[in-house]
N, C-alpha and C positions, 0 to 999 in steps of 0.2 A: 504494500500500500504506500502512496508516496506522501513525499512529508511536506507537499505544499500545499499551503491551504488556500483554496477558492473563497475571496472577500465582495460580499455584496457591493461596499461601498470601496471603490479603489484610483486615488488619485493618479496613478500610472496612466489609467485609461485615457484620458485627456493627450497626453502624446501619443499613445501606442494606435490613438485614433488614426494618425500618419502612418503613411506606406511603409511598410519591411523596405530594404533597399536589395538590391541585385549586386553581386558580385564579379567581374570577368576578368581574366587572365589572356593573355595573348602571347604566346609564343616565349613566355619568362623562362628566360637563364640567369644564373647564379650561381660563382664561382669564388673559392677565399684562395687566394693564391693559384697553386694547379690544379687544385679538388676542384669539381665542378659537382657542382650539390643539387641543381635544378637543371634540367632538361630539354628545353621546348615543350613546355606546360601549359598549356590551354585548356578553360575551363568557364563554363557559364553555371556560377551558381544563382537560382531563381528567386526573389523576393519570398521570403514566408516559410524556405522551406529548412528543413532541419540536411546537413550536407556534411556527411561525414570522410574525415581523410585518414587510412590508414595505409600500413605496408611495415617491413619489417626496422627496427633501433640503425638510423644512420640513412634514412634513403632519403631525406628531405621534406618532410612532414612539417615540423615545427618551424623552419625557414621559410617554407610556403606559408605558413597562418602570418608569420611579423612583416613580408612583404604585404599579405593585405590588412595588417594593420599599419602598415604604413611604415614600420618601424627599420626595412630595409631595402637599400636598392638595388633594383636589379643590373646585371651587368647587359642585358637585352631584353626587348618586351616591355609589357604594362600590366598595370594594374588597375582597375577603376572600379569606384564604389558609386553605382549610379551615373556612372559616364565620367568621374569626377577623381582624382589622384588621390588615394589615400595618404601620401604624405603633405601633401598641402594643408594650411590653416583654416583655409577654406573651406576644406570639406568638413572637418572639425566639425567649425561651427554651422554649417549646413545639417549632417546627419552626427548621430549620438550610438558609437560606436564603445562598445568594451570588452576587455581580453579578462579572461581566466586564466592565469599563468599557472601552471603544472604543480609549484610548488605552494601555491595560495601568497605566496608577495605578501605577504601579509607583517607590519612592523611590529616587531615583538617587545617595544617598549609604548605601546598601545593599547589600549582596550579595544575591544571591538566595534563599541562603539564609535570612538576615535579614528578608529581603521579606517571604517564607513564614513565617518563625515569630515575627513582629511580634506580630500580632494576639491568637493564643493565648495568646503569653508574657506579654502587656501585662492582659490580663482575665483571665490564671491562673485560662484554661478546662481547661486539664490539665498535668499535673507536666512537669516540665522536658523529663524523658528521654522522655518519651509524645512531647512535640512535636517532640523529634528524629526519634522513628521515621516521625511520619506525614508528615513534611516529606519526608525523603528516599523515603517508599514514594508521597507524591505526584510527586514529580520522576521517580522509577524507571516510575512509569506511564507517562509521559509521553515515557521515552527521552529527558530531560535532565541526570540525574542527576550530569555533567560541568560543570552550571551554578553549582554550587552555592555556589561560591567566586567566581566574580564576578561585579562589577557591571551593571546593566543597559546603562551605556552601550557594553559592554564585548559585547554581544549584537545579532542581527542584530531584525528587526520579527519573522518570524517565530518566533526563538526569544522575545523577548518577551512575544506572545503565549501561547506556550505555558507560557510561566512562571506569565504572569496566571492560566489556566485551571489551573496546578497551586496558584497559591494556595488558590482556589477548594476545592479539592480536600480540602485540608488539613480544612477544618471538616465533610466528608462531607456533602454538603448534603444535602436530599429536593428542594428548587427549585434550577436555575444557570439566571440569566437573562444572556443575552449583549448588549454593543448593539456593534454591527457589528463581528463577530468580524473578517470578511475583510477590512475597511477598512486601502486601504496595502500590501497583499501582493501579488506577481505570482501571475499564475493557479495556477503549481503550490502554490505555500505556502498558498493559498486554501482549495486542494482538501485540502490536508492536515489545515486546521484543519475544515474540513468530516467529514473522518474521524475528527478526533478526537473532535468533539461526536457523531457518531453512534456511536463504539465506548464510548465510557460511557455512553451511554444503555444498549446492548447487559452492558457489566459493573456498572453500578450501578443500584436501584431507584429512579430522579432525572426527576421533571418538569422539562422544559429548552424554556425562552422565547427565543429568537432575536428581534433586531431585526436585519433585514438589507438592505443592497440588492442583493446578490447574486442572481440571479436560478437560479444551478446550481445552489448552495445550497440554496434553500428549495424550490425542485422535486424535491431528488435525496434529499435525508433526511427532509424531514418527515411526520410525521403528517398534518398541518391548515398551511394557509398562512390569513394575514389580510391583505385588501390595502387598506391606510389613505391616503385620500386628505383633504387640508383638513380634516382633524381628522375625519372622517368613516368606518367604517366601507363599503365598498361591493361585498368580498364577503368569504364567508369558505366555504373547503371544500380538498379531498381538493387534492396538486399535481394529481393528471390532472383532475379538474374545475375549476380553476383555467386550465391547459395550455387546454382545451377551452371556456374561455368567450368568448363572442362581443362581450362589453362592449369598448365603444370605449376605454373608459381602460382599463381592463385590458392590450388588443391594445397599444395606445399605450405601455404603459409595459414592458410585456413584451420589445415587438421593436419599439424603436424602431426611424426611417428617418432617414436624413441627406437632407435637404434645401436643399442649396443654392441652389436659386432662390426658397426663400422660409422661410429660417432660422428657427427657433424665436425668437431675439431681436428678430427683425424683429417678430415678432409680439407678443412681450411688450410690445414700444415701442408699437405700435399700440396696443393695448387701456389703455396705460396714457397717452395722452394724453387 
């Protein structure tokens, strides 16, 4: 059962009234020195829908989510949030965009409260007592509302998270891009934050980008799954057309086999003599 709760009366609504925005990629490359980490990567994700990225630790997943958060550029290609650069000021302040960072970012010499009304209070994006309300009606979604007064270190991984995503919250986005929500949490905390990215999808008008290696996850809520391999796109469709594909990396990375007689490291050794 998930642990968001559906509120009669909800002042988000008032933005979330505005369009989710559309996300596109074009032909992006991205390279740190001679690594080349992105591909020729094209990708049209849709207003509204939930659009999940996985593939296996090092193929450029979480480099793809900070280009379209704007946070890096590319060595080739685009990016555009609504036709619009997500590095620019501009788009900023046009759409209300927020990342979930893997580890919750969260400052440990804060209370949680503080965590949440950091941001606002600091760029006196809205009066004082506005940031109280929306702090605590983001926490009240969330059924954390009890966190409010302490500290992070003072909170379990999965209450962390939930905090991170109620930050989030606080600015009403139209985009929340996550990079590995479920990273760290036992299977049931996993599944909870899996219900919570898909019941605000359900309560607010919000384009929602997952980076994930969860595999329940991006089969169980998404719209669209992307599976990124070596900086390379190499499919992208429905979870049951994904479920149903017969590609060898795909199969491979879906439902891996344990192999003791002839171990995955064993072979990384090989190839790399």
């Amino acid at each position: 059962m998930t642990a968001v709760k559906t509120l009669k009366t909800n002042p988000c609504r008032e933005r979330h009234d505005r369009n989710a925005v559309g996300v596109e990629l074009k032909s992006l490359c991205k390279s740190f020195g001679s690594q080349q980490v992105l591909s020729d990567v094209s990708l049209e994700i849709r207003p509204g829908e939930i659009f999940t990225i996985m593939g296996p630790s090092g193929s450029g997943k979480s480099v793809l989510l900070r280009h379209i958060a704007g946070l890096e550029t590319p060595n080739s290609g685009i990016v555009t949030i609504n036709g619009r650069d997500p590095r620019e000021p501009e788009t900023r302040d046009r759409f209300a965009l927020a990342m979930v960072f893997q580890a919750g970012a969260l400052f440990n010499s804060l209370t949680v409260y503080d965590n949440l009304a950091l941001y606002p209070l600091e760029h006196h994006i809205y009066p004082k007592g506005e940031v109280h309300d929306r702090v605590m009606r983001a926490l009240q979604i969330l059924s954390i509302e009890n966190t409010a007064n302490k500290i992070p270190a003072e909170l379990s991984g999965g209450m962390k998270k939930r905090v991170a995503i109620a930050r989030a919250l606080v600015m009403e986005p139209q985009l929340i891009l996550y990079d590995e929500p479920t990273s760290e949490l036992d299977p049931v905390m996993g599944a909870t934050i899996a219900e919570i990215i898909a019941t605000l999808k359900e309560q607010f008008t919000v384009t929602t980008i997952v980076v994930s290696h969860d595999r329940d996850l991006a089969l169980t809520i998404s719209d669209r799954v992307a599976i990124l391999m070596g900086g390379r796109l190499i499919a992208v469709d429905t979870p049951a057309g994904i479920r149903a594909s017969r590609l060898p990396k795909i199969l491979e990375f879906l439902n891996p086999q344990i192999d003791l007689r002839n171990p995955r490291f064993k072979q990384l050794e090989s190839s790399n003599e």
